[in-house]
VOGU-3710 file (C-alpha; in Angstrom, 3 decimals, decimal comma):
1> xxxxxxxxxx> 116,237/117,888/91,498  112,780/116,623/89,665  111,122/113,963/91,205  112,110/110,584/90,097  115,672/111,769/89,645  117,381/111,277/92,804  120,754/109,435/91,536  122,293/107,998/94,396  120,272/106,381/97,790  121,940/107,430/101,608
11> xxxxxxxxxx> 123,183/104,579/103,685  120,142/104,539/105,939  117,788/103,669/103,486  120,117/101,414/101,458  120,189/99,340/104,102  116,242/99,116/105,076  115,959/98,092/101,436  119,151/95,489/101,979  117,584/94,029/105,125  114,302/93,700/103,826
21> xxxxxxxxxx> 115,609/92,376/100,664  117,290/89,407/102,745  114,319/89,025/105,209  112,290/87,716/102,146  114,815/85,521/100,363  115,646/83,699/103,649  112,623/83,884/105,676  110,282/83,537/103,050  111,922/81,821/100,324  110,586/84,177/97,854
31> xxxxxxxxxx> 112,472/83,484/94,419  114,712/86,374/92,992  112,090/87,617/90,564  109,648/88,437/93,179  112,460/89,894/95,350  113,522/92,106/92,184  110,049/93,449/91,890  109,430/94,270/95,427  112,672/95,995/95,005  112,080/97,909/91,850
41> xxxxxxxxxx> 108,418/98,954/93,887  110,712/100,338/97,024  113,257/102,859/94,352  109,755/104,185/92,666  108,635/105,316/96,235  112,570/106,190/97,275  112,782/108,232/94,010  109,509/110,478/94,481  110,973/111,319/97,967  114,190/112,298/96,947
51> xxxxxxxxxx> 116,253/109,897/98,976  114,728/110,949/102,089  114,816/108,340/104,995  112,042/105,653/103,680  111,108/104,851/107,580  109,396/108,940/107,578  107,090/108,492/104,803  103,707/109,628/105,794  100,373/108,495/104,974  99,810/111,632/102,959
61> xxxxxxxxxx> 103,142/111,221/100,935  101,876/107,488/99,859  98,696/108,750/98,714  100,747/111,623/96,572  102,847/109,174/95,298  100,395/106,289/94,282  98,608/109,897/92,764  101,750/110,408/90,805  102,431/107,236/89,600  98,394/106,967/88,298
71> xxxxxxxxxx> 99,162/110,086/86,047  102,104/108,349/84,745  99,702/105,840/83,214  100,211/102,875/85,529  97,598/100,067/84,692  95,480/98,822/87,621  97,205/95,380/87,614  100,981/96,953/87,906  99,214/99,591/90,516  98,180/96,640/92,724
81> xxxxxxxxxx> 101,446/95,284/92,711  103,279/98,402/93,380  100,464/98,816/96,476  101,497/94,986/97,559  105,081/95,212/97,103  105,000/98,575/99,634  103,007/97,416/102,144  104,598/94,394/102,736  107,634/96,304/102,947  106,508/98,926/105,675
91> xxxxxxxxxx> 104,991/95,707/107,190  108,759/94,377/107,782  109,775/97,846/109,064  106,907/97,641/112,009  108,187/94,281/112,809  111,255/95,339/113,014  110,106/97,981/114,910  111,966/100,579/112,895  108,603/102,789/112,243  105,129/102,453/114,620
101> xxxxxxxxxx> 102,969/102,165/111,884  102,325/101,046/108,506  102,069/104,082/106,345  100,083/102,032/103,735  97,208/100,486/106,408  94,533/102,034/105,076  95,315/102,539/101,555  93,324/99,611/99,594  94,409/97,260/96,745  92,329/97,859/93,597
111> xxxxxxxxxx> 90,566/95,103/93,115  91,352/93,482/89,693  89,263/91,454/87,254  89,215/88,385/87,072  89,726/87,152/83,034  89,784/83,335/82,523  93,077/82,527/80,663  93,481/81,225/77,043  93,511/77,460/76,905  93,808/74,882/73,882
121> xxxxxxxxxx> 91,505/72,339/73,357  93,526/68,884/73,255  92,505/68,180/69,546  94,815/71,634/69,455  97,748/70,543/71,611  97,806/66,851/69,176  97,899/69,544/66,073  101,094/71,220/67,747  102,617/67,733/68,381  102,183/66,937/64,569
131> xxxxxxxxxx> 104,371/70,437/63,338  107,531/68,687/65,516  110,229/67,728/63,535  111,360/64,253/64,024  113,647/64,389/61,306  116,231/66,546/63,691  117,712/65,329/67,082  115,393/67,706/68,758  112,142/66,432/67,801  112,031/64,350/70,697
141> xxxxxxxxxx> 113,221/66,951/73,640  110,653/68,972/71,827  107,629/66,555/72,484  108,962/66,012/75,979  108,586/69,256/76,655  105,169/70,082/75,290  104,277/66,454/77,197  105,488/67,403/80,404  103,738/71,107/80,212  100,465/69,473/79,294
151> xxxxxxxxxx> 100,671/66,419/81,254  101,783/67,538/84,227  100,818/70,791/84,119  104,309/72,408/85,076  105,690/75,931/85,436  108,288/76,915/82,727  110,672/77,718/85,997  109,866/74,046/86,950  110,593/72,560/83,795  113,887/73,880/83,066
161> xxxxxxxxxx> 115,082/73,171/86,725  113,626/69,191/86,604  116,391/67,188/87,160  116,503/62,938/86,689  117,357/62,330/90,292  113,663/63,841/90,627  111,941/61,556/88,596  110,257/58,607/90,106  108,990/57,095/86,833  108,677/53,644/87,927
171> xxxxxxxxxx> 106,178/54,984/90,779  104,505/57,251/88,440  105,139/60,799/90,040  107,919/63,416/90,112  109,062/65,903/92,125  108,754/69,628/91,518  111,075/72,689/92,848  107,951/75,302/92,641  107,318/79,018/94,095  109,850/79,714/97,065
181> xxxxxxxxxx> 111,454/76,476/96,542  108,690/74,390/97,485  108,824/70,819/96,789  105,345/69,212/95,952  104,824/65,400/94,096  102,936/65,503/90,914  101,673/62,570/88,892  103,277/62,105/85,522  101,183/59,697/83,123  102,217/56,784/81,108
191> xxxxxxxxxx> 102,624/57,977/77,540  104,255/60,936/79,013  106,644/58,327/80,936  107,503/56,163/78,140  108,480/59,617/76,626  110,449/60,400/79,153  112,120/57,163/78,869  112,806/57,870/75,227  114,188/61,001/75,539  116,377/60,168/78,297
201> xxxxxxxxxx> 118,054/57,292/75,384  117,577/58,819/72,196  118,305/62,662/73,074  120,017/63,177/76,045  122,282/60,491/76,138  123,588/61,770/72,511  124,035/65,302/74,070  124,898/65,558/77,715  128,292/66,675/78,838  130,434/68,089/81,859
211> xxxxxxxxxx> 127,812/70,926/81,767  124,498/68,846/81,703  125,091/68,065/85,372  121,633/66,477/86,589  119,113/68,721/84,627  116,859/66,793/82,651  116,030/69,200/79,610  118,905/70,024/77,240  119,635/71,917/74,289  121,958/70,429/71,521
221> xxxxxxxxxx> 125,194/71,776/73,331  124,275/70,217/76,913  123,641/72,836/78,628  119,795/73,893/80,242  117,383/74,255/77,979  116,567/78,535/78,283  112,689/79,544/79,212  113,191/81,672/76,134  113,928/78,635/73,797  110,649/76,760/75,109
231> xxxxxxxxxx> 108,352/79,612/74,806  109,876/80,367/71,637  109,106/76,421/70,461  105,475/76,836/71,924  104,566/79,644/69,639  106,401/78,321/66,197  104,383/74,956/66,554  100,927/76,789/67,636  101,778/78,645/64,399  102,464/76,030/62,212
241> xxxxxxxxxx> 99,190/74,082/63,855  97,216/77,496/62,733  95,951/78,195/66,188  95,154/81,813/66,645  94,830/82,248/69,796  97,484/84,378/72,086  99,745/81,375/73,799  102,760/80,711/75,618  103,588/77,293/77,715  101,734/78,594/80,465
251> xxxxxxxxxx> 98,974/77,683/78,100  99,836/74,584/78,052  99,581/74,912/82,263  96,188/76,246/81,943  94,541/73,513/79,527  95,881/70,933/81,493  94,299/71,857/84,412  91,111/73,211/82,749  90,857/69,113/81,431  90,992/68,281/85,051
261> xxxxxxxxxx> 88,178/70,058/86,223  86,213/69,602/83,488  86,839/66,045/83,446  84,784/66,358/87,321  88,506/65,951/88,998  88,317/67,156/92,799  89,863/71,189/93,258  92,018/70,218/96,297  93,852/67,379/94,290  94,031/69,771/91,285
271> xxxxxxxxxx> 95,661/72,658/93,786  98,371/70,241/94,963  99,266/69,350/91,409  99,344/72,662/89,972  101,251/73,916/93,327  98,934/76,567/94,154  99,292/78,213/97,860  95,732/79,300/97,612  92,637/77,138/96,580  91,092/80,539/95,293
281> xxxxxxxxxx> 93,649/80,623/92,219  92,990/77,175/91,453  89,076/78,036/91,414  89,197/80,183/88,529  89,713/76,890/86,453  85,699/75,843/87,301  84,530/79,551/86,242  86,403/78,635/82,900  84,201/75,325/82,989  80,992/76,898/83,682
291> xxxxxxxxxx> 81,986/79,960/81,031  81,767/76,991/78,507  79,073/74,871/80,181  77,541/78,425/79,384  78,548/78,577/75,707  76,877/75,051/74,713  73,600/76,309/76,446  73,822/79,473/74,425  74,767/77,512/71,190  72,548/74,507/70,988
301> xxxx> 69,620/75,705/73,255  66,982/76,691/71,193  65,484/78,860/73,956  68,860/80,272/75,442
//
């Protein structure tokens, strides 16, 4: 048997991978993405070994393995996550005192670099409001969701999970489900409330049924609006509006906190909006400002 062919997994380390699995949905409230991909990371390893018991790995095997899975043509970033995903699992298993050591301790994350994402300008996100439709019922669940991405600077997860008996309009916030089911308040503004408010009348009200339940954002049979269906509206109307650039509603994320900053708000207040566990992620958003602080130096300076 090849490596990477192993077709069936013994009970011993089916159910390492089981109790791990569980360990981080309940004791870290990781959502099932993450837990999929942490997952996924374990079978590469479990694969290259041939279904031998994951809790004898050695240190030398890991270093073959991450070898392997270089010459495969693994990019850095995926690399880094496959190094995360097993340490944190062999982590568990010293814990859990199953193995004495972590197999993984001295192997080191590549470090990655850090690109600034795309963001729009906000004469570009009014250009994208213009190609809606208003003609069709949509129009206006459309805006509300290109509002409530920009103005509030929300996840795609968060969106299509916001439900009405989590919006606090009249005191000008709402609440957000975020990463591992984390609840956090973030302030929703006043145009993007009286849209809200018009939605909820002129959209939902004509389309909610047994299936709506209490989610806010709808498609035209009631049910949850998909994450496809709202990255799929984000590109159509930053194609109709001309814009070049490579976006997607986390875009629309990324702008709205890149106005923040820019705009001299404070990082700690902009962290608790955008839901971010570590300040660091949230300071890439003042290296975009200075990259463009740096760009009107080097385009109007006459001695830049």
């Amino acid at each position: 048997m090849q490596r990477g062919e192993a077709k069936k997994i013994s009970q011993h380390n089916a159910k390492l991978i089981d109790n791990f699995t569980t360990s981080l949905r309940l004791d870290r409230s990781l959502s099932n993405n993450t837990i999929d991909a942490y997952e996924a990371d374990i079978y590469k390893l479990h694969s290259y070994i041939e279904d031998r018991p994951l809790s004898k790995v050695e240190p030398a095997e890991i270093t073959s393995f991450l070898s392997y899975i270089i010459d495969l043509g693994l990019n850095p970033r995926s690399m880094a996550r496959v190094i995360s995903g097993l340490k944190t699992f062999y982590k568990y298993l010293v814990i859990s005192e199953i193995v004495p050591n972590n197999p993984l301790q001295n192997i080191k994350t590549p470090k990655l670099p850090r690109t600034l994402p795309e963001v729009l300008s906000h004469e570009e996100v009014t250009a994208m409001m213009e190609q809606i439709d208003f003609s069709k019922l949509s129009g206006e669940r459309d805006k509300t969701v290109l509002m409530l991405l920009y103005g509030s600077g929300l996840r795609v997860s968060e969106l299509v999970t916001l439900t009405i008996s989590n919006l606090y309009l009249d005191e000008g916030f709402i609440k957000v489900i975020g990463k591992g089911s984390k609840e956090r308040l973030v302030p929703i503004g006043g145009k993007t409330i009286r849209q809200v408010k018009y939605y909820l009348t002129y959209y939902r009200d004509e389309v909610q049924n047994e299936r709506s339940k209490n989610v806010l954002i709808l498609n035209q049979r009631g049910s949850s609006l998909s994450r496809i269906s709202i990255f799929n509206l984000v590109k159509l109307l930053a194609s109709k509006a001309g814009i070049k650039k490579s976006i997607s509603p986390h875009t629309l994320r990324h702008s709205f906190a890149t106005v923040l900053i820019e705009a001299g708000a404070d990082l700690r207040a902009v962290q608790q909006m955008l839901g971010h566990e570590s300040i660091t992620t949230t300071e890439i958003y003042t290296h975009m400002d200075n990259a463009y602080l740096k760009s009107v130096i080097e385009q109007y300076h006459p001695r830049s």
